[in-house]
N, C-alpha and C positions, 0 to 999 in steps of 0.2 A: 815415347811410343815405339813399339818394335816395329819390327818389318814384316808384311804381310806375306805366305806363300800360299802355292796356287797346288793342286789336284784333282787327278782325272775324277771325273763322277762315276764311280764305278769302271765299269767297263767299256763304257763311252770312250771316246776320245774327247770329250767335253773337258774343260777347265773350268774351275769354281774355286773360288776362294777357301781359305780353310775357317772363317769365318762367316756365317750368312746370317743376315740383319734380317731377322721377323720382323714384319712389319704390321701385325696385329696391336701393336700401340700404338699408332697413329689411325684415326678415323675423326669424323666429325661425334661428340659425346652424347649430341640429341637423337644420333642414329644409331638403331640395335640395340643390343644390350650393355655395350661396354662404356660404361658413366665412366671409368677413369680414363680414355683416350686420350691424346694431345692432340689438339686440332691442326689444320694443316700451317699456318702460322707457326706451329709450336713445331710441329715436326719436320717439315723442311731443311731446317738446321741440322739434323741428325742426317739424313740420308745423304745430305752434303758431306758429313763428316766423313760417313761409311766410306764413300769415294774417296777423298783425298787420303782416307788410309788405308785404299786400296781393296776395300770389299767392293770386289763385284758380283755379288750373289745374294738376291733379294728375296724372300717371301713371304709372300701374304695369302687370303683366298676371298673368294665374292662374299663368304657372310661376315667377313669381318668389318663390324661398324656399317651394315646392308650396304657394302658395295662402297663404301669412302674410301677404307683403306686403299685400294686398287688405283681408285682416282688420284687421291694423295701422292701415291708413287709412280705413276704413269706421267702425271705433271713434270715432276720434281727430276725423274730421270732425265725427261725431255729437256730439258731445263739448265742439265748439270753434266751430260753427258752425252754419247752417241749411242743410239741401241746395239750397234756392234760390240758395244764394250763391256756392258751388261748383263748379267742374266738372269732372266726373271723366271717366277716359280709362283704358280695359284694353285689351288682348288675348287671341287666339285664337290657337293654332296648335300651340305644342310640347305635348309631350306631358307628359299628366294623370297616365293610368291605364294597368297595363299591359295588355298583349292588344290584338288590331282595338279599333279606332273609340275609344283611349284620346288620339288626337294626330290633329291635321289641320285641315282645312276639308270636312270632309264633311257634310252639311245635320244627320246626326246629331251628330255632335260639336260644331256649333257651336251646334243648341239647346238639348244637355248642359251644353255651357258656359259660353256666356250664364246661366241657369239658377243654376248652381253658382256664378260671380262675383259675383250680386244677391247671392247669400243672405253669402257672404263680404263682401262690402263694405256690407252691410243695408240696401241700398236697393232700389229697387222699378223703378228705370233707371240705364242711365250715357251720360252724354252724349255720349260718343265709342268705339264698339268699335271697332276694329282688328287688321286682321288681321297675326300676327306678323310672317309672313314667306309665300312663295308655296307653295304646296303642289303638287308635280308629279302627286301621286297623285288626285286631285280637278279635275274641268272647273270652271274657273272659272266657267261659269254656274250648276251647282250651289248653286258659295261665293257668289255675288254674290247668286242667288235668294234662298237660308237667309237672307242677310245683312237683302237687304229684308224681309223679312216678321216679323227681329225689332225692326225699326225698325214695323212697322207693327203688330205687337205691345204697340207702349207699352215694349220695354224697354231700347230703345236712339233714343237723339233725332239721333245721325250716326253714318256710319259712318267709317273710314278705313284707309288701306294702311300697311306698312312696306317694309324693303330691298327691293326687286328691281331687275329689267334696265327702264329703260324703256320698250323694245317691252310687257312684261307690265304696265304700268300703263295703257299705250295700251290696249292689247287691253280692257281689265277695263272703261274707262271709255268707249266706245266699243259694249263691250257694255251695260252699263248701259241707256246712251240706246236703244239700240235696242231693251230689250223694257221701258222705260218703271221700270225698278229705278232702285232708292236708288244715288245716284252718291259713289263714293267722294270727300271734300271734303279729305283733308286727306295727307299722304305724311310719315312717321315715317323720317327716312333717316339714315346714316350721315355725316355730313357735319363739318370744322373745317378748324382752317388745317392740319393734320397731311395730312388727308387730302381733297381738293377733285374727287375724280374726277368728282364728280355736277353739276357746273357743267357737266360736257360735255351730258348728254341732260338728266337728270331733272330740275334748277331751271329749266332756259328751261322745259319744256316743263310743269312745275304753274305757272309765270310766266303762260304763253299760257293756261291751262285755269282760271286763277284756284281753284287747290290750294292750299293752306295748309300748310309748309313747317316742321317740327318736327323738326329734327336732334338725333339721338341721340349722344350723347359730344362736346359741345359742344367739351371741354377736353382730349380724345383721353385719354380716362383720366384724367386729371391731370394729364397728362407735360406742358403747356400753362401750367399752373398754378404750377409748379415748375422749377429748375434741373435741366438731361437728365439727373445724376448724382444725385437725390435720391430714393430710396424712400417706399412707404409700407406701412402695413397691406397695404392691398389690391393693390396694385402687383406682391405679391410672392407672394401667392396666384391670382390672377388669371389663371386659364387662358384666358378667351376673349380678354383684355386681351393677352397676348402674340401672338397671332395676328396683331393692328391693325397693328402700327406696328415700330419698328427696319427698318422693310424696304426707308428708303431711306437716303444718307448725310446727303440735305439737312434730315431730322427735327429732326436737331442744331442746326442753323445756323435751322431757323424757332425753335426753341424759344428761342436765342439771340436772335436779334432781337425777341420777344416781351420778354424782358427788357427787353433794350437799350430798346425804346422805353415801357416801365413803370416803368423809371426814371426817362427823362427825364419822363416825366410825373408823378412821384410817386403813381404808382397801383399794384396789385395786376396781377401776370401776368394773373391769372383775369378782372379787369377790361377787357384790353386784347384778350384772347383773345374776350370774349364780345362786346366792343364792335365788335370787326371781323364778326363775323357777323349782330351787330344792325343795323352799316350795310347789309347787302343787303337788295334793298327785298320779295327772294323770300320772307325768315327770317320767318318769323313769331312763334315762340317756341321758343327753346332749351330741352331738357329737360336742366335742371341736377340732379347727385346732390349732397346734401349732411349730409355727417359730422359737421361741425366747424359751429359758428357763423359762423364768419368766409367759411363760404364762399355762404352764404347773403346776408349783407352783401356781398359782392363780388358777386354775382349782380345786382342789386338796382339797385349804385352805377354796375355798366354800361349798365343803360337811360340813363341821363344823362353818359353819358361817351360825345364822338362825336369821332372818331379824326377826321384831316383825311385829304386827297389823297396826300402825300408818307408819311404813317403807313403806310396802308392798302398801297400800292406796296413799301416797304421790309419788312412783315409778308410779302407774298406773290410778292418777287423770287425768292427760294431756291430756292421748290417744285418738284421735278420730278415727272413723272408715275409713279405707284404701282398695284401690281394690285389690281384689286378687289377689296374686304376688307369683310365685313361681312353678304355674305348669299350 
């Protein structure tokens, strides 16, 4: 296994691993919608592992698995580590509870739920909330006020965005500055070699704003990971997963070349996949999921695995432009 290194979170002075362990695979499987989970039995092992190779940078959000996964990792930290050493990362936005004001960014629901993720994850702050996704029903200065003031609360130490249009991240950050609020630092996007549409606005422009760049499904599922024709558990349950991807014909032929050059290199698909992403100098930490042992080790042995110029070119000749996917 290689060696782990560390990097500021954007323009923080924060440190985060160059690896951070999603932890929307661990939940109880009777709660929400995710039947492929590992329960916490099952997951425990893994967030152990994360530590011992030196991932300190966690995240998860309250709807994942209604609220387990939180628990799952708030334990387990407690457990396995110091919260000093730690850094944790949730969200805000899908929906909690039913009825008004169970889902959103409204100054009510996000001090609900802020609130309700301490006490789930038994800490007393989290180093990074984020908000899920954009909320049309709520004026963003609303969410960005609510936002500041639980920062200024003592229960949140950053804040940060997930998917949207980058005009919507302009606007938020833009507001921000202007009534002296907590500036979002860091942008949670959809982003791999599957799918690169966010090269177009949103990486130059958290590049330019010095944003801290945390892409979600590193490994487009797995399908990155694996030969196009290989299933898995989750692969095959996976409704928001079938949404992503099949949507172009050149999927095939990146996923093919991803081989092709983990072969010649005697590495891991998942190696090559995550090391092309670790080369942009935008990435900051991939949030890798991880089921299996080995994919954690792969994770790990791509901070040290640095693709060349001709690599990197042959990974991302194929790609053709795809419709927005993901938020």
């Amino acid at each position: 296994m290689g060696c782990m290194d560390y990097v500021k979170l954007g323009s923080t002075g924060l440190e985060v691993s160059k690896i951070c362990l999603g932890c929307m695979t661990y939940g109880d499987p009777a709660r929400g919608n995710h039947t492929w989970t590992l329960p916490e039995d099952e997951a425990r092992p893994f967030i152990s592992q994360a530590l011992e190779a030196g991932i300190t940078f966690f995240d998860t959000a309250n709807v994942y698995s209604a609220g387990s996964s939180e628990e799952i990792l708030g334990r387990a930290l407690k457990d396995f580590t110091t919260r000093e050493q730690v850094v944790i990362a949730t969200k805000v936005h899908g929906r909690m509870a039913e009825g008004p004001n169970g889902a959103g960014l409204s100054r009510k629901a996000i001090f609900a739920q802020i609130d309700a993720s301490l006490t789930r994850l038994g800490t007393d702050y989290v180093d990074l909330y984020q908000i899920h996704r954009w909320d049309d029903g709520t004026p963003i200065e609303e969410t960005l006020e609510a936002l500041h003031d639980v920062v200024k609360a003592g229960k949140a130490r950053y804040i940060g965005a997930s998917s949207m249009w980058s005009w919507q991240f302009a606007q938020a950050l833009y507001l921000a500055d202007l009534h002296g609020w907590t500036r979002f630092v860091s942008m949670q996007d959809h982003y791999n070699l599957l799918y690169r549409e966010e090269e177009r606005e949103m990486l130059p422009f958290c590049a330019d704003q010095g944003v801290a760049v945390l892409p979600w499904s590193p490994l487009g599922r797995g399908r990155l990971a694996r030969a196009w024709d290989e299933q898995t558990n989750r692969s095959g349950k996976d409704e928001f997963g079938r949404t992503l991807y099949d949507t172009a014909s050149s999927d095939r032929v990146v996923v093919d070349r991803v081989g092709e050059v983990a072969e010649a290199r005697g590495v891991t698909r998942a190696q090559v996949a995550l090391a092309w992403m670790l080369s942009k100098p935008v990435v900051t930490s991939p949030i890798v999921g991880a089921s299996k042992p080995h994919h954690l080790d792969d994770a790990v042995a791509a901070v040290d695995l640095h693709l060349d110029e001709a690599e990197i070119a042959r990974l991302e000749e194929p790609y053709v432009p795809h419709e927005v996917a993901g938020f």
